[in-house]
DOMAR-949236 format. One record per residue (C-alpha): x, y, z. Coordinates in nm, 3 decimals, m for minus. Layout:
% DOMAR-949236
px->X	py->Y	pz->Z
...
% end
This chain:
% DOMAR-949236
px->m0.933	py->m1.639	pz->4.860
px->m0.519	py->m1.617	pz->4.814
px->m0.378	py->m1.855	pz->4.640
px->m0.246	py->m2.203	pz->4.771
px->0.068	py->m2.118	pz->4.688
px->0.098	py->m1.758	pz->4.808
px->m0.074	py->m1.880	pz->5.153
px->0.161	py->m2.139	pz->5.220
px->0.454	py->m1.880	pz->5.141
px->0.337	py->m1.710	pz->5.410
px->0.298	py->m1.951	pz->5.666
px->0.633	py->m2.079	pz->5.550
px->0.792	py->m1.733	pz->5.628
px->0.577	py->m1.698	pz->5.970
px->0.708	py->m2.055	pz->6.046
px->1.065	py->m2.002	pz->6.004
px->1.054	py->m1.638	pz->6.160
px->0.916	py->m1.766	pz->6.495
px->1.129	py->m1.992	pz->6.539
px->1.401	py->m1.726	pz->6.515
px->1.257	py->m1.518	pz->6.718
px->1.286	py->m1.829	pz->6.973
px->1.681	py->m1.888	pz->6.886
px->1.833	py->m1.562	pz->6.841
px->1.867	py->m1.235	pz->6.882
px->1.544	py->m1.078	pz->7.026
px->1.488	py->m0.775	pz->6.836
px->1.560	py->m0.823	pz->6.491
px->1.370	py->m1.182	pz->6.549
px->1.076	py->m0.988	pz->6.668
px->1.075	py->m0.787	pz->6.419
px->1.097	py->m1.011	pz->6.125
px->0.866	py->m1.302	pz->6.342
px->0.596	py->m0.944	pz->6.319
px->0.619	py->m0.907	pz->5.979
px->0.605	py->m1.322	pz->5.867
px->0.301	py->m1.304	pz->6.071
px->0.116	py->m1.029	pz->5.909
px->0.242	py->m1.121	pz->5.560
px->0.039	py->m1.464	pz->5.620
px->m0.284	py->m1.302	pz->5.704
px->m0.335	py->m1.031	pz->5.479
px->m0.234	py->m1.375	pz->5.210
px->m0.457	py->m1.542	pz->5.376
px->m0.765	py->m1.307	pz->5.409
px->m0.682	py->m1.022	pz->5.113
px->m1.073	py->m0.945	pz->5.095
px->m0.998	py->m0.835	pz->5.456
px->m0.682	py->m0.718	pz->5.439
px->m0.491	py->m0.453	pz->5.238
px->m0.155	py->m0.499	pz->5.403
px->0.076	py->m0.377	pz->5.658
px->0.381	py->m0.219	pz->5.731
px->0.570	py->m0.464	pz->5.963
px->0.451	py->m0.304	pz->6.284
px->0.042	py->m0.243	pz->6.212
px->m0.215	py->m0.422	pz->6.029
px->m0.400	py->m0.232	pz->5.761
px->m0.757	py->m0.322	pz->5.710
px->m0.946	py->m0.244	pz->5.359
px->m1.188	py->0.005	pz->5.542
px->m0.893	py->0.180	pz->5.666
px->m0.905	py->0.042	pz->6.025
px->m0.519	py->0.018	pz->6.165
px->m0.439	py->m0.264	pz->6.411
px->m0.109	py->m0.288	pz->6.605
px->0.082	py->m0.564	pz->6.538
px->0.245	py->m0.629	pz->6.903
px->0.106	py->m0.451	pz->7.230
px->0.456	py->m0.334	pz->7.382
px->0.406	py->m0.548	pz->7.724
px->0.698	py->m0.756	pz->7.800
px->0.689	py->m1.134	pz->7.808
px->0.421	py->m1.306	pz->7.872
px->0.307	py->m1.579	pz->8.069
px->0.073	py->m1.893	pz->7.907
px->m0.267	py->m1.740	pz->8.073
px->m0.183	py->m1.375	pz->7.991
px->m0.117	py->m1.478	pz->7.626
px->m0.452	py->m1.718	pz->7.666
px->m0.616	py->m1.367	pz->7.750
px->m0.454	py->m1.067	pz->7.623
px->m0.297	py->m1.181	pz->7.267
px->m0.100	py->m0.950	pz->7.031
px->m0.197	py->m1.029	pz->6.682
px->0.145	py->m1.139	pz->6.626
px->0.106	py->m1.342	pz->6.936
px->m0.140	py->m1.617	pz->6.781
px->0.143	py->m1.720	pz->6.584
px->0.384	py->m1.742	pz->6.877
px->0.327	py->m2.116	pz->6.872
px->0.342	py->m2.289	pz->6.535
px->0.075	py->m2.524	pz->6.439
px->0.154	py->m2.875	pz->6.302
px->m0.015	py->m3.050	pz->6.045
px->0.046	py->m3.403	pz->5.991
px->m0.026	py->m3.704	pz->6.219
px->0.112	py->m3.624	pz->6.593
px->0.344	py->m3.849	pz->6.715
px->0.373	py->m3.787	pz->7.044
px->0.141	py->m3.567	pz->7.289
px->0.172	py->m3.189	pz->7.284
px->0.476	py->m3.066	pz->7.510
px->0.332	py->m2.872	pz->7.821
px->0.129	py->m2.546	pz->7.717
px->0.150	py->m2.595	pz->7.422
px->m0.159	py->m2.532	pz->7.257
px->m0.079	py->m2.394	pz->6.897
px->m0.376	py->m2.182	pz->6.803
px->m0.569	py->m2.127	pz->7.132
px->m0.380	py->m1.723	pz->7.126
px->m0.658	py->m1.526	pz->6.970
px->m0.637	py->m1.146	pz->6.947
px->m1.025	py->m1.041	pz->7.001
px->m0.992	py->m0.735	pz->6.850
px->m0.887	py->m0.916	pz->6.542
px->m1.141	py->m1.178	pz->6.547
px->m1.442	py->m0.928	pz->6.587
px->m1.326	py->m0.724	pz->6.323
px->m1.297	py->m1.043	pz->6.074
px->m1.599	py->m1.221	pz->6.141
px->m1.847	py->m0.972	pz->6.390
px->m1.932	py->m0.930	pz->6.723
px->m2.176	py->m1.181	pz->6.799
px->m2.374	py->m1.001	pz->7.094
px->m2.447	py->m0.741	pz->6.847
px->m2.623	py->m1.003	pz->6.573
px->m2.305	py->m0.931	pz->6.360
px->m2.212	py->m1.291	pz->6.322
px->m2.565	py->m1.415	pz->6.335
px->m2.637	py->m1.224	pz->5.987
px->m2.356	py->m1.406	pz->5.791
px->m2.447	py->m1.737	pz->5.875
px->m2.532	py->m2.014	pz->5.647
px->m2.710	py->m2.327	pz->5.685
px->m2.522	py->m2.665	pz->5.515
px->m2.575	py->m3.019	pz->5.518
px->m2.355	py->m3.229	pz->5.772
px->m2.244	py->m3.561	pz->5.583
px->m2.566	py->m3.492	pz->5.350
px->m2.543	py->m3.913	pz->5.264
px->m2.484	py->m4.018	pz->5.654
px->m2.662	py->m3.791	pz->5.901
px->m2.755	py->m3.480	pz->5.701
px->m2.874	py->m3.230	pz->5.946
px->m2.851	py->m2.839	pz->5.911
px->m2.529	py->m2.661	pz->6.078
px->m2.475	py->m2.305	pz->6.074
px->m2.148	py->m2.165	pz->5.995
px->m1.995	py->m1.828	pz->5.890
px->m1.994	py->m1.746	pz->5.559
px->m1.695	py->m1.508	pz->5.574
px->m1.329	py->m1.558	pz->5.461
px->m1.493	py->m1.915	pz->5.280
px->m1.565	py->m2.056	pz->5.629
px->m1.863	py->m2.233	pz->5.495
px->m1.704	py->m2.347	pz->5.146
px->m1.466	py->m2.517	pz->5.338
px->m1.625	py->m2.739	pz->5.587
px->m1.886	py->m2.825	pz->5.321
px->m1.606	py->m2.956	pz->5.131
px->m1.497	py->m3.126	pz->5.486
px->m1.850	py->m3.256	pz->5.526
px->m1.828	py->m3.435	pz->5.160
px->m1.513	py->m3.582	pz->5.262
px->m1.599	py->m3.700	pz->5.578
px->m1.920	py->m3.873	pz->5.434
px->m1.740	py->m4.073	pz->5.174
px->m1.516	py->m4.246	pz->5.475
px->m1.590	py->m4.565	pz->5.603
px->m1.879	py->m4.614	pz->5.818
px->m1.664	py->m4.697	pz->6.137
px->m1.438	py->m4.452	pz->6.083
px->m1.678	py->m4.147	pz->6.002
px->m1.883	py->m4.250	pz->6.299
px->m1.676	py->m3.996	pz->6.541
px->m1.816	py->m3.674	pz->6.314
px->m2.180	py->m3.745	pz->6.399
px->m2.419	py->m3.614	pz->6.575
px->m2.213	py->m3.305	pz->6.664
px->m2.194	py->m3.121	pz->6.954
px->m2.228	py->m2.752	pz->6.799
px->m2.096	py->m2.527	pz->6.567
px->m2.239	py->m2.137	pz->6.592
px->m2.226	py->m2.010	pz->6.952
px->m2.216	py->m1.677	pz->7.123
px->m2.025	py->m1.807	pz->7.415
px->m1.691	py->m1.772	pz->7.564
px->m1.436	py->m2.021	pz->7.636
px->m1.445	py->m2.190	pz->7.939
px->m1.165	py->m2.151	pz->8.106
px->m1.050	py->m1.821	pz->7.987
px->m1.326	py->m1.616	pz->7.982
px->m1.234	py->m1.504	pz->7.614
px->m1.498	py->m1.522	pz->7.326
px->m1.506	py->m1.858	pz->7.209
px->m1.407	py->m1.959	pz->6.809
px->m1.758	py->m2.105	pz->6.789
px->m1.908	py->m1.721	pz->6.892
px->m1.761	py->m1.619	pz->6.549
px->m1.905	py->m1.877	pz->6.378
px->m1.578	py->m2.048	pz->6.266
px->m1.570	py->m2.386	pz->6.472
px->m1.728	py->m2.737	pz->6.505
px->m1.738	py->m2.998	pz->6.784
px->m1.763	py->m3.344	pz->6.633
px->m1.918	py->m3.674	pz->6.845
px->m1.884	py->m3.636	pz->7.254
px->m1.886	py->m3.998	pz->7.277
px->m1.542	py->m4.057	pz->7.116
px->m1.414	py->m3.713	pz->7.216
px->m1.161	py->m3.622	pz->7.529
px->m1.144	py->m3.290	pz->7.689
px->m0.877	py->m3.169	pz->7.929
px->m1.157	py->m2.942	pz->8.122
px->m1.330	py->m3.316	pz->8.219
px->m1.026	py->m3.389	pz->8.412
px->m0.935	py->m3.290	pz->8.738
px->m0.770	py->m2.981	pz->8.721
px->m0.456	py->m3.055	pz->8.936
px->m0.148	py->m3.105	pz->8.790
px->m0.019	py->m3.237	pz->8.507
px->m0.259	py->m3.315	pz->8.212
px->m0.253	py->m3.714	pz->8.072
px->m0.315	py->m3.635	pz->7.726
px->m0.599	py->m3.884	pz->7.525
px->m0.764	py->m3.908	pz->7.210
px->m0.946	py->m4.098	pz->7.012
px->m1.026	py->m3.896	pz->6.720
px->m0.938	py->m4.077	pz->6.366
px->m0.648	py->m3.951	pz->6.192
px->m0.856	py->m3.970	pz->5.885
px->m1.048	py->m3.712	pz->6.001
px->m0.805	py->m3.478	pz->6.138
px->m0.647	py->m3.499	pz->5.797
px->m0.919	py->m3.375	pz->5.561
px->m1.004	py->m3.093	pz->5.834
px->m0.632	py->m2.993	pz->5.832
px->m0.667	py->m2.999	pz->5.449
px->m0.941	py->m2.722	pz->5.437
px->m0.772	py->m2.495	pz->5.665
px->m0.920	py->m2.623	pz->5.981
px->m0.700	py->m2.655	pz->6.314
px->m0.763	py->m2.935	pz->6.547
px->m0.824	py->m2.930	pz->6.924
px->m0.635	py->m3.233	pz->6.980
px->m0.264	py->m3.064	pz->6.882
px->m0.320	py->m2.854	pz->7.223
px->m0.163	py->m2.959	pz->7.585
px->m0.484	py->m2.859	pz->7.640
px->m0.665	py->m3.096	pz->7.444
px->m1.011	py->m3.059	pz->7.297
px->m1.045	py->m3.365	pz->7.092
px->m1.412	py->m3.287	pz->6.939
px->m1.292	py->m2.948	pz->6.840
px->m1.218	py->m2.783	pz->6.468
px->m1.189	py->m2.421	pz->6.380
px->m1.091	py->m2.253	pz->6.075
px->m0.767	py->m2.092	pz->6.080
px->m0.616	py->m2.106	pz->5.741
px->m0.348	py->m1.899	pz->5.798
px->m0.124	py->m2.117	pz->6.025
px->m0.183	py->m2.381	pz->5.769
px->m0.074	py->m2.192	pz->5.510
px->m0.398	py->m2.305	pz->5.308
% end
């Protein structure tokens, strides 16, 4: 795993670049935006990663994956469905307690190059994520039944250490993270039709019962935004490296999935 401090360099550098590329002039913001991003993730996953030079990424087997796909701007369900890898950091995640509800569409995290994901963690309708799972203890002291996670890229290190956590929190509090809903999955999402986070083995949905999705909600206009997660728990997920379903316009309350990288852990 990179270290804290080179990780958080990086999503420092992605940060500031994308907001650039937001502000000012196009190209050269593009540019350096492209080269932020892909200077977080090969910090963030350098067992993965090699390196890359500003305009592909460079894999350690030799694979080569472009950074951008050339189309021109796109709208919130093309992105949703055909991500560039630079494109998942088009919206910056952020950590910290959320003051106010997500601004429309925006749903930091949800752009997911495939491509990118299979090659990380496997393609799960081949049994390639399947064979690097790991069985752990959910809040071992609490409710301690068996979830299966990826071990790749620490996955499983890290929401063991979130499941520790978790357990040591007051009873009323720690009462959303149990029973779950599910962690490994070979699904897609429902309404995009992309491979879900939980198909790579990288995500966990927490307690229904206190939970709020958008998708229960009619699906005519706007969105009323509620949750009733505990910040607590938000915080020691964010602390690990996990994102959290409830910074999205389209909220998903119950959800976690590890994305390190724009966390800068």
């Amino acid at each position: 795993m990179p270290s804290a401090a080179a990780s958080r360099i990086g999503w420092r550098l992605a940060t500031a670049a994308l907001a650039l590329w937001a502000a000012t002039s196009p190209l050269r913001a593009q540019d350096d935006a492209a080269r932020a991003a892909l200077d977080a993730l090969v910090a963030t996953y350098p067992q993965a990663l090699a390196g890359h030079d500003g305009a592909a990424l460079r894999w350690r087997d030799g694979t080569v994956m472009p950074a951008t796909d050339g189309a021109a701007p796109k709208s919130f369900a093309e992105l949703l469905r055909h991500a560039s890898i630079v494109d998942q950091f088009r919206i910056p995640y952020p950590p910290g307690r959320l003051d106010a509800p997500p601004a429309v569409d925006a749903d930091p995290g949800r752009f997911r190059n495939t491509a990118f994901f299979v090659k990380l963690y496997g393609d799960c309708s081949k049994g390639e994520v399947s064979a690097r799972l790991v069985s752990i203890p959910w809040l071992p002291r609490t409710w301690g039944k068996s979830i299966q996670v990826t071990a790749v890229n620490g996955a499983a290190d890290a929401l063991r250490a979130v499941s520790l956590e978790i357990d040591a929190l007051p009873a009323d509090i720690k009462r959303a993270a149990y029973p779950i809903a599910g962690t490994y999955n070979c699904r897609a999402v429902a309404d995009t039709g992309q491979p879900s986070p939980h198909s790579y083995g990288i995500a966990i949905d927490l307690n229904t019962a206190v939970s709020d999705y958008w998708y229960w909600q009619p699906h005519g206009g706007a969105i009323r935004y509620r949750n009733r997660m505990p910040q607590e728990i938000v915080a020691i997920f964010e602390k690990h490296g996990f994102i959290w379903g409830g910074k999205w316009y389209h909220f998903d309350t119950m959800h976690f999935e590890y994305r390190p990288e724009l966390l800068g852990r």
